[in-house]
Every structure is written in structure tokens, then in C-alpha cells.
MDTraj code that builds the backbone (N, CA, C; nanometers):
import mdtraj as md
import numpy as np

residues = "UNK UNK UNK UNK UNK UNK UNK UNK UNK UNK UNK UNK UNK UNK UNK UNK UNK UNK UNK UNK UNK UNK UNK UNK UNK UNK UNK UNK UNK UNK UNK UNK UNK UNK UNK UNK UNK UNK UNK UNK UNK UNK UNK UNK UNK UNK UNK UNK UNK UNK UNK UNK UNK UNK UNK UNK UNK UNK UNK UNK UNK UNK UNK UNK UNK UNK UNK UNK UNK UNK UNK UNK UNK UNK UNK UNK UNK UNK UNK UNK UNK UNK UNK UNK UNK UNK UNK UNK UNK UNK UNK UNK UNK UNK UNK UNK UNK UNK UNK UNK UNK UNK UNK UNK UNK".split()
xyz = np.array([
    [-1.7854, -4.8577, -3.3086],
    [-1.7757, -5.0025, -3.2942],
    [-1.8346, -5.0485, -3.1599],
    [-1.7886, -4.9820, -3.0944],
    [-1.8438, -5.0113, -2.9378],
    [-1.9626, -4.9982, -2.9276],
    [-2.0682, -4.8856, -2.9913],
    [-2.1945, -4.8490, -2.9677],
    [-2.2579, -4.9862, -3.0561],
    [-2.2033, -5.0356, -3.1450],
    [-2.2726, -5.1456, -3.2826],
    [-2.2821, -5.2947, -3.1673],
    [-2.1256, -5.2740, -3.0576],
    [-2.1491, -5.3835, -2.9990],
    [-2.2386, -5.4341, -2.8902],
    [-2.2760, -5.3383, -2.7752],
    [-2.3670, -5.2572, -2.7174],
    [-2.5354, -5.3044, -2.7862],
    [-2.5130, -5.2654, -2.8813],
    [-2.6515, -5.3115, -2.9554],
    [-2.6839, -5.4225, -2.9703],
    [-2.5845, -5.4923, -2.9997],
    [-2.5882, -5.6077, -3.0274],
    [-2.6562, -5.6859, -2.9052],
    [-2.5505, -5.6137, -2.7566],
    [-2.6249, -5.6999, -2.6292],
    [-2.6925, -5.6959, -2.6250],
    [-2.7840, -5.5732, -2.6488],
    [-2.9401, -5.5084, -2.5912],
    [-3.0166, -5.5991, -2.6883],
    [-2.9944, -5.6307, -2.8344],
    [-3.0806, -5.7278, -2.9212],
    [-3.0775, -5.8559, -2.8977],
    [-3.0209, -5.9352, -2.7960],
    [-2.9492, -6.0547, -2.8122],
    [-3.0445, -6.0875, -2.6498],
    [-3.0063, -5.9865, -2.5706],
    [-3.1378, -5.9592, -2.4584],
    [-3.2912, -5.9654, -2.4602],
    [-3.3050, -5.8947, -2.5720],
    [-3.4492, -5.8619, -2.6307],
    [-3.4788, -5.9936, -2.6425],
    [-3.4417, -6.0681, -2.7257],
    [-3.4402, -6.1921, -2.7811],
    [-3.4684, -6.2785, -2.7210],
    [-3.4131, -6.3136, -2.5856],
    [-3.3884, -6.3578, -2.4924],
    [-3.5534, -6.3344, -2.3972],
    [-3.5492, -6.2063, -2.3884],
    [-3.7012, -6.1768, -2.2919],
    [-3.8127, -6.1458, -2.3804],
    [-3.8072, -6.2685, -2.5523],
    [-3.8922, -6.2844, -2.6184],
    [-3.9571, -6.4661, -2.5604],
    [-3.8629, -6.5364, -2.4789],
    [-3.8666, -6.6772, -2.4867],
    [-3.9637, -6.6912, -2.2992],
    [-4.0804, -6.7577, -2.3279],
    [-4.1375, -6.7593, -2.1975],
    [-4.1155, -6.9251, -2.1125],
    [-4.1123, -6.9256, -2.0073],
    [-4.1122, -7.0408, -1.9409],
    [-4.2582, -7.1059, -1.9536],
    [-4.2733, -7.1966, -2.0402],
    [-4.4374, -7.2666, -2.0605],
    [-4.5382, -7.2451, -1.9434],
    [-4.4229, -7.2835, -1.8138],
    [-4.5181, -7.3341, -1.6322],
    [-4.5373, -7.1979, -1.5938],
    [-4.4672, -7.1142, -1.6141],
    [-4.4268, -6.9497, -1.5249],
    [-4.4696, -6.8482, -1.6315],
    [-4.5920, -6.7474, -1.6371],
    [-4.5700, -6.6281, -1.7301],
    [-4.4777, -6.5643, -1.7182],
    [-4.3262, -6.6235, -1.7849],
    [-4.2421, -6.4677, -1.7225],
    [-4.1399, -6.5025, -1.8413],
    [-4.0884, -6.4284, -1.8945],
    [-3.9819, -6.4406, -1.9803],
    [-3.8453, -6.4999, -1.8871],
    [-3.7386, -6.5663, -1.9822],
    [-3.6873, -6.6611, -1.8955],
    [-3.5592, -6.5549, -1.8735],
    [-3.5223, -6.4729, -1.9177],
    [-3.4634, -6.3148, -1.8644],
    [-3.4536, -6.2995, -1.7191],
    [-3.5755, -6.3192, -1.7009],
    [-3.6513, -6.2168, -1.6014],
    [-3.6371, -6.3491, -1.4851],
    [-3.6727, -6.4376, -1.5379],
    [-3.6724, -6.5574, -1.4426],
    [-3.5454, -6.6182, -1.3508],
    [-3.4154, -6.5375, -1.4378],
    [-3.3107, -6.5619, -1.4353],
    [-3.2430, -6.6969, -1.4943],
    [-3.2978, -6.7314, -1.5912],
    [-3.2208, -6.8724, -1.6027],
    [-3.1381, -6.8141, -1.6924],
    [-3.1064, -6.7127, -1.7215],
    [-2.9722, -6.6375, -1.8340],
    [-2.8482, -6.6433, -1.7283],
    [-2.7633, -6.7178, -1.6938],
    [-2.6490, -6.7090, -1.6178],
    [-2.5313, -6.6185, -1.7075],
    [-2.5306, -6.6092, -1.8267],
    [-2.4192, -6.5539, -1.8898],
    [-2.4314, -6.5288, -2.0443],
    [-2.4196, -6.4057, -2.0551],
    [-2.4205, -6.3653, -2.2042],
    [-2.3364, -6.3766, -2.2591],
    [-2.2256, -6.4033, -2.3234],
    [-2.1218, -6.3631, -2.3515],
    [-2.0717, -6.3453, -2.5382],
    [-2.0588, -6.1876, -2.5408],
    [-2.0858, -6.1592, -2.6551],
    [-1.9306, -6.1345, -2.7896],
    [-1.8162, -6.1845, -2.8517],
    [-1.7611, -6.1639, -2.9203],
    [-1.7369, -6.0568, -3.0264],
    [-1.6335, -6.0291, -3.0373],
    [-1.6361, -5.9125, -3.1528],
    [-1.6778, -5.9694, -3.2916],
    [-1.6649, -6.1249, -3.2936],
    [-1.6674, -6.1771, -3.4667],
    [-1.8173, -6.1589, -3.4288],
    [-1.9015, -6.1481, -3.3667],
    [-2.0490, -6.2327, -3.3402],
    [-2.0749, -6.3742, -3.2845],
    [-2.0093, -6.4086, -3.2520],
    [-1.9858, -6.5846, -3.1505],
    [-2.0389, -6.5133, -3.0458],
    [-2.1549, -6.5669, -3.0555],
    [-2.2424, -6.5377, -2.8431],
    [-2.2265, -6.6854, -2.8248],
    [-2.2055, -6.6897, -2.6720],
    [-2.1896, -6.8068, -2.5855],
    [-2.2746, -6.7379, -2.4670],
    [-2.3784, -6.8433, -2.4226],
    [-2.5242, -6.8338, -2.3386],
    [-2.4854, -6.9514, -2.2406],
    [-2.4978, -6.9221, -2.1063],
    [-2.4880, -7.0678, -2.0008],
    [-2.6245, -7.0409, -1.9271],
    [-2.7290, -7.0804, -1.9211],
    [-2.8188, -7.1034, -1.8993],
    [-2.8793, -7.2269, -1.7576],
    [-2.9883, -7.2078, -1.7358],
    [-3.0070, -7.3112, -1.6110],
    [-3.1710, -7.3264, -1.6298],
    [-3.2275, -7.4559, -1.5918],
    [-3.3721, -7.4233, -1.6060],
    [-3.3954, -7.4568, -1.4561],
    [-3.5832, -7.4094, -1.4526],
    [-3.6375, -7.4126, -1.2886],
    [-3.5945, -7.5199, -1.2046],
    [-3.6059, -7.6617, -1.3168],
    [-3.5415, -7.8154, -1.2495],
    [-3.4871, -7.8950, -1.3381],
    [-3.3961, -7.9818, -1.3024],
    [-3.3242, -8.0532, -1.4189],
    [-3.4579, -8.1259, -1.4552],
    [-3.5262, -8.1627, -1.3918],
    [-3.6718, -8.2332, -1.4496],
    [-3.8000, -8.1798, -1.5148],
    [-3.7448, -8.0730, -1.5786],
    [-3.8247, -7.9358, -1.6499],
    [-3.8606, -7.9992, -1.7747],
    [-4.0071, -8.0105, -1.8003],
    [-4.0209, -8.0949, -1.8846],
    [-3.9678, -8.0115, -2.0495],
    [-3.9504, -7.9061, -2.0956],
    [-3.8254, -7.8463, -2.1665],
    [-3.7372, -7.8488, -2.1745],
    [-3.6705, -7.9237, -2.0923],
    [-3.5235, -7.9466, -2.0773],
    [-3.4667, -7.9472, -2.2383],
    [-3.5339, -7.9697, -2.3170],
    [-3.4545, -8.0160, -2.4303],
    [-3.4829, -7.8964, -2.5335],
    [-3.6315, -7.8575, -2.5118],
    [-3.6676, -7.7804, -2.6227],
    [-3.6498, -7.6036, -2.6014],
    [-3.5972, -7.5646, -2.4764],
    [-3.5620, -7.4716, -2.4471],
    [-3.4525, -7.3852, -2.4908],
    [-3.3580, -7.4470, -2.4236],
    [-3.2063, -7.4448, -2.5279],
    [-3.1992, -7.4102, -2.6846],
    [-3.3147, -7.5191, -2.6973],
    [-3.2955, -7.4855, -2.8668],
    [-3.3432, -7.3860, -2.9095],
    [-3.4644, -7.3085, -2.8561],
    [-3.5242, -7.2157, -2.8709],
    [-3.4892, -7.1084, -2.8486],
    [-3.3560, -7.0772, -2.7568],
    [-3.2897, -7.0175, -2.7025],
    [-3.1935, -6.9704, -2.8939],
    [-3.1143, -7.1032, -2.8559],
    [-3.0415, -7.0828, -2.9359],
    [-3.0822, -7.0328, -3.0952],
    [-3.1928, -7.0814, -3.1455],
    [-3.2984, -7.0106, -3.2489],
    [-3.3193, -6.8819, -3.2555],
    [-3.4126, -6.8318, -3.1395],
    [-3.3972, -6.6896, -3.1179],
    [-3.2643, -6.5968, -3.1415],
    [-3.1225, -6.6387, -3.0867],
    [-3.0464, -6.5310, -3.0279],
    [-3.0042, -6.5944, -3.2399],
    [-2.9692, -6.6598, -3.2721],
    [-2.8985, -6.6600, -3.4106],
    [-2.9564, -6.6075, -3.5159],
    [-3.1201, -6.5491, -3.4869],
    [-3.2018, -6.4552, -3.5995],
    [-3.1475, -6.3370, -3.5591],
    [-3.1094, -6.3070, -3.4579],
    [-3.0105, -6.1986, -3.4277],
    [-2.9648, -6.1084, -3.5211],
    [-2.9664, -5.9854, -3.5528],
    [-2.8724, -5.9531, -3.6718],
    [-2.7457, -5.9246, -3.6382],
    [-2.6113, -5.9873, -3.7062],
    [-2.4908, -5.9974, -3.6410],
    [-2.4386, -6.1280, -3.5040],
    [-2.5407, -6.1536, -3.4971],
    [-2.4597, -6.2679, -3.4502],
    [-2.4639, -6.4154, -3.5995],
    [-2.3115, -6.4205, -3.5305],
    [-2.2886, -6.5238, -3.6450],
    [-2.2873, -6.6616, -3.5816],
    [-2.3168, -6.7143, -3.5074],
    [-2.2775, -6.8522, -3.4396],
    [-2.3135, -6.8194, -3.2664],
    [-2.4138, -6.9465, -3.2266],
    [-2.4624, -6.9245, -3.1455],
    [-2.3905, -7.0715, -3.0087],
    [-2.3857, -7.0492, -2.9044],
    [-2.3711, -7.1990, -2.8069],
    [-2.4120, -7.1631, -2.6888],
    [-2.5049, -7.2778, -2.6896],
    [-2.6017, -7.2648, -2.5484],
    [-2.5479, -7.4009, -2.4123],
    [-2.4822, -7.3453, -2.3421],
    [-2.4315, -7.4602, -2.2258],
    [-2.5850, -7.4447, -2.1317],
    [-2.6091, -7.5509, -2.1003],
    [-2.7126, -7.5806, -2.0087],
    [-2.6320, -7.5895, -1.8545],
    [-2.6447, -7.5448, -1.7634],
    [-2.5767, -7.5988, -1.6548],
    [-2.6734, -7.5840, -1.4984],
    [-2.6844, -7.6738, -1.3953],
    [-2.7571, -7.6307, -1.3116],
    [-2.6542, -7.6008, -1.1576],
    [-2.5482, -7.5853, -1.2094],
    [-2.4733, -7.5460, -1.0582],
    [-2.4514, -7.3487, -1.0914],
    [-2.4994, -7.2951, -1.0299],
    [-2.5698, -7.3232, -0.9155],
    [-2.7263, -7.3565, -0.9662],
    [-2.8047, -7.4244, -0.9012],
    [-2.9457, -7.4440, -0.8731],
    [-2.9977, -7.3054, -0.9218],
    [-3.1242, -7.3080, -0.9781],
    [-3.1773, -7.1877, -1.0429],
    [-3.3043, -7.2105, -0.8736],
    [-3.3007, -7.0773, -0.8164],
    [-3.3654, -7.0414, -0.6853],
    [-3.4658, -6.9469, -0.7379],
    [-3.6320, -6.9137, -0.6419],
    [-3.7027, -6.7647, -0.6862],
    [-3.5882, -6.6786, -0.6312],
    [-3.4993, -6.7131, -0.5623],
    [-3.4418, -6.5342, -0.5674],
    [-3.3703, -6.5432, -0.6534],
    [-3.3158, -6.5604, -0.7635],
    [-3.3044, -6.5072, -0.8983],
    [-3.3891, -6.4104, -0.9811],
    [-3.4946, -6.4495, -0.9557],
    [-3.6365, -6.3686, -1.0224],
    [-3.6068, -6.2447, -1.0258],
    [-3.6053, -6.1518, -1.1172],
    [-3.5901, -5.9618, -1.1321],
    [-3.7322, -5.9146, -1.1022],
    [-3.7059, -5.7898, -1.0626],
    [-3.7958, -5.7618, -0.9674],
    [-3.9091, -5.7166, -1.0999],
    [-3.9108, -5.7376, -1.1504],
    [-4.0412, -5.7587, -1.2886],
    [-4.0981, -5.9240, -1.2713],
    [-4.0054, -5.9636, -1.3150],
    [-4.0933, -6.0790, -1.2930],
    [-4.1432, -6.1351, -1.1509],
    [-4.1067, -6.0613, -1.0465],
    [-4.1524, -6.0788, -0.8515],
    [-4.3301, -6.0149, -0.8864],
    [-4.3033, -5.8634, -0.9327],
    [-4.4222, -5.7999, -0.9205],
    [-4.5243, -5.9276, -1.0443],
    [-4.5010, -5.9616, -1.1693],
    [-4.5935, -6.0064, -1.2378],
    [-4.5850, -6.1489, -1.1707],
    [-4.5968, -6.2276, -1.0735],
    [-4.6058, -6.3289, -1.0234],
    [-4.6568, -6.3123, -0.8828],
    [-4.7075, -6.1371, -0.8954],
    [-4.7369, -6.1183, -0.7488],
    [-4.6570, -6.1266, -0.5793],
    [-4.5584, -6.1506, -0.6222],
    [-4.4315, -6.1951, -0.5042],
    [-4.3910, -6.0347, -0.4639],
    [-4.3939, -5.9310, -0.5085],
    [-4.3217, -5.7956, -0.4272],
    [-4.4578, -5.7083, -0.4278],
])
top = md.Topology()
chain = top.add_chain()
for i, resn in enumerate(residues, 1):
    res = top.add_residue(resn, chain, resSeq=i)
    for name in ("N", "CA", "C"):
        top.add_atom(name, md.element.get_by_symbol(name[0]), res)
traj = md.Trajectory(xyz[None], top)
């Protein structure tokens, strides 16, 4: 059960560093705007998320895309995406994948 759930994160991740920031080549993973996975035993994932600026011209279509992606999921049954910008999404969030492909490390 544990290993099925496990999987689940790692697919729900995948998923996740399938979705690119339009302005930034970088998956939004990597970019850090993933503040929180949070994964259920029924399959209920809950995602709190942040974008580069509240004035991101995606603001709207991101989320959804978010939420699209992670619910083709296999096993997740129900998806909720909180948008939030406290804290402020900063480059030092950036994983050190997306530093090197942006040339920064």
C-alpha cells in the first residue's frame, strides 16, 4: 500500500514537471511554484501553488492546467489547486536544474 502510495507522489510530480512556465523554459516543479503536494489515501491531492507575480499573465490558466494534468493521474480521484502568493515566489526557490538550464549556477 505504501509503495502504490509513493507512486502515486512520484506520478503526480511527473505531472507536475510536465507543465512549463510560458515566460521561463523550466517546468514549474523546478521553478518552485509547487508549495505543497498533499497526497490522501482515498486519492484527494490538494496542490498550494504560487506564480512568478500575481500579475502573471496565467494567472488563471495555470491552475487549471495544473489541476488537468495531476487528475489524468491514475488514482487520483479529485483534484484542488489553492493559488497563494505568501510567501512571494523568489529565484531562490529555483532547483538547482532549473539554476543550471537558465544558466544561473
Amino acid at each position: 500500500m505504501e509503495n502504490e502510495f509513493l507512486q502515486l507522489e512520484t506520478s503526480i510530480v511527473e505531472a507536475l514537471k510536465s507543465i512549463f512556465d510560458p515566460e521561463i523554459p523550466v517546468n514549474i516543479y523546478d521553478l518552485g511554484l509547487i508549495y505543497e503536494v498533499n497526497v490522501e489515501d482515498n486519492g484527494q491531492v490538494r496542490i498550494v501553488m504560487t506564480l512568478t507575480s500575481p500579475n502573471c499573465p496565467v494567472a488563471e490558466a495555470l491552475p487549471l492546467e495544473v489541476q488537468e494534468k495531476v487528475s489524468a493521474v491514475e488514482g487520483v480521484k479529485k483534484v484542488e489547486v489553492n493559488l497563494t502568493f505568501d510567501p512571494p515566489w523568489t529565484k531562490d526557490m529555483l532547483s538547482d536544474e532549473a539554476l543550471l538550464e537558465l544558466g544561473l549556477l
